[in-house]
Every structure is written in structure tokens, then in C-alpha cells.
N, C-alpha and C positions, 0 to 999 in steps of 0.2 A: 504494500500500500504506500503510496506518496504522501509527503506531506509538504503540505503548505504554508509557508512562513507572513506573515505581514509585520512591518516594522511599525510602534506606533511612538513617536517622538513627544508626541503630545496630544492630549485627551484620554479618552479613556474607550477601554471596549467590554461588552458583558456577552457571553453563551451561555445559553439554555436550551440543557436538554435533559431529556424525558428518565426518569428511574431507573432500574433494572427492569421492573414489571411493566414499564412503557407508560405510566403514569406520573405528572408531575404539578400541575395544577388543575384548579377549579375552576368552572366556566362562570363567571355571577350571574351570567343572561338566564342560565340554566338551560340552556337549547341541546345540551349533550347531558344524555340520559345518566342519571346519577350523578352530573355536576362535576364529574372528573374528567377529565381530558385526558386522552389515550392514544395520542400519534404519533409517528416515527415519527425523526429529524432533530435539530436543531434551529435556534436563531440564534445569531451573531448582529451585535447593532455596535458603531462603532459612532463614536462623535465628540465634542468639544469635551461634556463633562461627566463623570459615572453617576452621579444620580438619575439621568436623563436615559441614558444608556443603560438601569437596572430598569429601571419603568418601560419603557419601550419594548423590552427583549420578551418580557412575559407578554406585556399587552399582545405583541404581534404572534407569540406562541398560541394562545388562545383564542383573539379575537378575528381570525378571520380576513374576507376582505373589507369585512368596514373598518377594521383596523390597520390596516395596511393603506387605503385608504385616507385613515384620519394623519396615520404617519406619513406619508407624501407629502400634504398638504402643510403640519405644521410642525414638520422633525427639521426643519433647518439646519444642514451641516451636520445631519445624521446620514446614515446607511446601515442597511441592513442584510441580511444574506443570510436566506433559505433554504435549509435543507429538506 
């Protein structure tokens, strides 16, 4: 397997990924049965500061595309990446 390096000089970067058992958060919509969220992958959000960057990483874990969405629109000088 390869791996991938990113240098970050400044800001901050957070990932999020899923358990052993493939479980890592709660949906609060509650639109996923039982309220747990259960899917492969990761998210990577990378940007100015870690606060912003811990907030973001879950949201867009769980929320979907209105969250991905919401994040386009007012993550300035963020990014993120989808596994």
C-alpha cells in the first residue's frame, strides 16, 4: 500500500474515521436508523485553524450532502477529502 504525505507548515488538519465495528458517530437528524452512523471511509478537512477543522471533519462525516454543501459555501480556506 502507498502512502501519502502532505506537509502542513501552518494550520491545522483533523481525520475521522469510523471504529473497529464501523461505527463512530450519531446522526442528531436521526434519519439513520438507530442514530448511529455506520460507513466506510474517512474525512480529512484541512485549514487555517483546529477548532474549525474538529467541527467540520465530523459534520461532513455524518451530514451528508447538505453538509458538504453548507461546507463549500462557508469553510473558507478549508478543504476536505473523502474517503
Amino acid at each position: 500500500m502507498g502512502q501519502r504525505a502532505q506537509r502542513v507548515t501552518c494550520g491545522a488538519f483533523t481525520t475521522l474515521l469510523p471504529t473497529g465495528d464501523g461505527h463512530l458517530s450519531y446522526d442528531p437528524t436521526g434519519l439513520v436508523k438507530g442514530w448511529m452512523v455506520g460507513r466506510a471511509g474517512s474525512v480529512t478537512v484541512t485549514g487555517p485553524t483546529q477548532l474549525w477543522a474538529d467541527i467540520w471533519a465530523p459534520t461532513l462525516f455524518v451530514g451528508g450532502v447538505p453538509a458538504r454543501q453548507a461546507f463549500e459555501a462557508d469553510a473558507v480556506g478549508y478543504s476536505a477529502f473523502t474517503l
